[in-house]
PADO-497632 format. One record per residue (C-alpha): residue in three letters; x, z, y. Coordinates in pm, whole numbers, plus 50000, padded with zeros to 5 digits. Layout:
ALAXZY;...
This chain:
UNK661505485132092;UNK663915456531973;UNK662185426431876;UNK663365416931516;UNK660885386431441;UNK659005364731670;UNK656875338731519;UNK654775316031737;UNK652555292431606;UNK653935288131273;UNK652665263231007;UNK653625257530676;UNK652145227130450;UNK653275220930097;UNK653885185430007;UNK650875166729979;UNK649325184230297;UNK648495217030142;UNK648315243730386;UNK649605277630383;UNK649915292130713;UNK648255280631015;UNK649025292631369;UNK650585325031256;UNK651685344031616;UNK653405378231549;UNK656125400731649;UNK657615426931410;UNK659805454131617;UNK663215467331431;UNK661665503331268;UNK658015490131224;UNK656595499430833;UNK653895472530819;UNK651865457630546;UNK651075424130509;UNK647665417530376;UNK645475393230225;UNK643865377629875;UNK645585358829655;UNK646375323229756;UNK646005332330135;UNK650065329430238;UNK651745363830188;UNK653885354529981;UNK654695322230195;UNK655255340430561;UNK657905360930318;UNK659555332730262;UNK659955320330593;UNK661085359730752;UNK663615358130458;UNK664565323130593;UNK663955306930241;UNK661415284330372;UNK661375268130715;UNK657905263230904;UNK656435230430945;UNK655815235631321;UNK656255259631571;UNK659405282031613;UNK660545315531497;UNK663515338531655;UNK665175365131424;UNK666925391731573;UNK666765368931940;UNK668185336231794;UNK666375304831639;UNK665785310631272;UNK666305274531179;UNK668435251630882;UNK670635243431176;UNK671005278831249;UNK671155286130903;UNK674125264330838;UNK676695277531038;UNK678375301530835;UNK678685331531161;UNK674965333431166;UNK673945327530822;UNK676385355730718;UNK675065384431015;UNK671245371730886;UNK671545377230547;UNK673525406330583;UNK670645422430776;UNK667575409330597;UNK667215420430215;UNK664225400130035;UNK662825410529718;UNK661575385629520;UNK657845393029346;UNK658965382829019;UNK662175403828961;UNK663575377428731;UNK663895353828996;UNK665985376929164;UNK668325385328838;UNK671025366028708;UNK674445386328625;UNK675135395628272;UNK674995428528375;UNK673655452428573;UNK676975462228726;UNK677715429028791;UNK673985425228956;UNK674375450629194;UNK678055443229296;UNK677445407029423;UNK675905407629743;UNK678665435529884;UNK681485414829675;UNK680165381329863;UNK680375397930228;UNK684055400930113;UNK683905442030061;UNK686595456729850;UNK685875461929429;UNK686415500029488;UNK684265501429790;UNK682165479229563;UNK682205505629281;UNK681275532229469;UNK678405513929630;UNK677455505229245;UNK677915542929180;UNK675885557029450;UNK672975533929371;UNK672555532729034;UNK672495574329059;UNK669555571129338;UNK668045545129160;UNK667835556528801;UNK670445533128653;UNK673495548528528;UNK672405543228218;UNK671405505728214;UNK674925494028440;UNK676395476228121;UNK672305462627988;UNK671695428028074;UNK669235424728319;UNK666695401828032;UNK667055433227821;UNK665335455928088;UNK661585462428120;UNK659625451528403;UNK660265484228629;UNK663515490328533;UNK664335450728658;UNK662365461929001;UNK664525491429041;UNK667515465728999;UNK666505437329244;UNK665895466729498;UNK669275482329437;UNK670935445629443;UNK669445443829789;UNK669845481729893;UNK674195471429791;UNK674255452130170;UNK672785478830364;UNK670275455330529;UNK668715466530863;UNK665145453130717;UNK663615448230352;UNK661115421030289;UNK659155432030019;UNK656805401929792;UNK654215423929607;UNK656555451929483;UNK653965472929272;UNK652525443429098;UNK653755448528674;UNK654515484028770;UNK653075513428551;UNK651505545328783;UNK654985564628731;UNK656605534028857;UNK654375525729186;UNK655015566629252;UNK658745563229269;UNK658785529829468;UNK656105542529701;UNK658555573229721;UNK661735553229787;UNK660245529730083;UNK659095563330240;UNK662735576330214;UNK664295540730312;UNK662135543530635;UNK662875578930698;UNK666425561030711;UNK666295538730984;UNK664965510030748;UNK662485484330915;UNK660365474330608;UNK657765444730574;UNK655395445830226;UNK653175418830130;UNK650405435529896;UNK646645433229817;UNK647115469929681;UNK645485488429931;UNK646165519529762;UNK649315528229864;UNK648735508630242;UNK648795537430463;UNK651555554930259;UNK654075527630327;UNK652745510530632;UNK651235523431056;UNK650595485631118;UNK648565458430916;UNK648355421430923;UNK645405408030752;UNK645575373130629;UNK641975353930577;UNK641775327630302;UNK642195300030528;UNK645745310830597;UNK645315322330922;UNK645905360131077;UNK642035377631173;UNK643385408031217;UNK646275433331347;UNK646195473631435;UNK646805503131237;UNK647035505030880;UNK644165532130879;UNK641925513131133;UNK642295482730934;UNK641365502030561;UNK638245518330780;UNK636945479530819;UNK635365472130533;UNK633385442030676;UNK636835427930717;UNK638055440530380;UNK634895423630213;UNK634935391730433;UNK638695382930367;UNK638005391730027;UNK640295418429961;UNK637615445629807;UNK634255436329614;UNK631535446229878;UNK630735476829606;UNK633895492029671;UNK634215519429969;UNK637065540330070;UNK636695576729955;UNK640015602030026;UNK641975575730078;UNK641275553129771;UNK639115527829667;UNK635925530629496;UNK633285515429308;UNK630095525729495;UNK627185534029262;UNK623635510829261;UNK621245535829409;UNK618755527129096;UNK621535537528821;UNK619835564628782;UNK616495554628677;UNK618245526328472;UNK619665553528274;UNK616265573628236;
């Protein structure tokens, strides 16, 4: 398998010393479905940053796609072009990610900015909005949309540059059930597709529908664990110690429950 990230000993502080990653060693192969995993607070959403090359580490180096994934890298205009081509991010909050007056205009950017053709642009917008549920919304403005209906456009704004990977920040969080279904869905077709997809979540719900591997974050920023996304959801030591599930919750065909006091019962009589 082809190597798309390599990260070795990455840190990340926020000014005034704050950290957010510490020592983070990993290797994500082109075609992997993995799930990135951890409480709140613990540096999902911060590693996402630095795949998407939004963020640069502190220390230590990372290589995307073979090549240094640096600002100097990032600044010449060859590299930065190929990277972003093949690396779609979406955002957590979907209204970071929005700001066309319209939904047509939303989705045609990215292709328009790699310098594609309005009618090969069109079509692209065509094609999209039909798999995406959006015909109806193309001439909407983007504030005007509810909270799914803006997820299904930052996806399809990312989906319009045919990226080789998706980074994905929390992608169910504000979604109704209805909603979650049809994303859970659509990453299952986008992998079936050749897609290489990375999702940061703490719903481990849908885990082993959209993810084989998992990376567990602890709260101290640091990665405790790696393996499959089922042996991983079968630890729930690890679950309860990284605080990801109350230790009252177990895992019962395939979701999580509350596990019942063994003296309910007689509290009840």
């Amino acid at each position: 398998m082809t190597a798309l990230f390599e990260l070795n000993k990455i840190n990340y502080s926020y000014n005034g010393g704050f950290s957010a990653l510490t020592d983070v060693s990993l290797c994500v192969n082109t075609g992997e479905r993995i799930a990135i995993l951890g409480a709140n607070g613990c540096g999902k959403s911060t590693l996402m940053r630095v795949l998407s090359g939004l963020t640069h580490p502190t220390s230590g180096n990372i290589l995307a796609f073979g090549e240094p994934l640096t600002e100097k890298s990032l600044a010449d205009e060859k590299f930065a072009f190929g990277f972003r081509r093949r690396i779609g991010y979406i955002f957590q909050n979907a209204d970071a990610q929005l700001f066309s007056p319209t939904v047509r205009e939303e989705i045609a950017f990215g292709p328009l900015q790699m310098g594609l053709a309005r009618a090969d642009v069109d079509v692209r917008i065509k094609d999209l909005s039909e798999l995406m549920g959006l015909t109806a919304l193309l001439d909407r403005a983007p504030f005007q949309l509810s909270g799914g209906e803006k997820r299904r456009v930052a996806i399809a704004c990312v989906l319009a540059i045919s990226p080789d990977a998706l980074l994905l920040d929390e992608p169910t969080t504000g979604l109704d059930p209805r909603a979650q279904y049809w994303l859970v869905e659509l990453l299952q077709r986008l992998h079936e597709s050749g897609k290489t997809l990375i999702t940061a979540t703490h719903d481990l719900n849908i885990v082993t529908t959209i993810a084989d591997r998992a990376i567990v974050f602890s709260e101290d920023h640091q990665i405790v664990a790696d393996g499959s996304a089922s042996d991983i959801l079968a630890d729930h030591d690890l679950l309860v110690r990284v605080n990801l599930i109350h230790p009252h919750l177990h895992r019962h065909n395939g979701m999580f429950h509350a596990h019942p006091h063994k003296d309910a019962h007689e509290h009840r009589s």
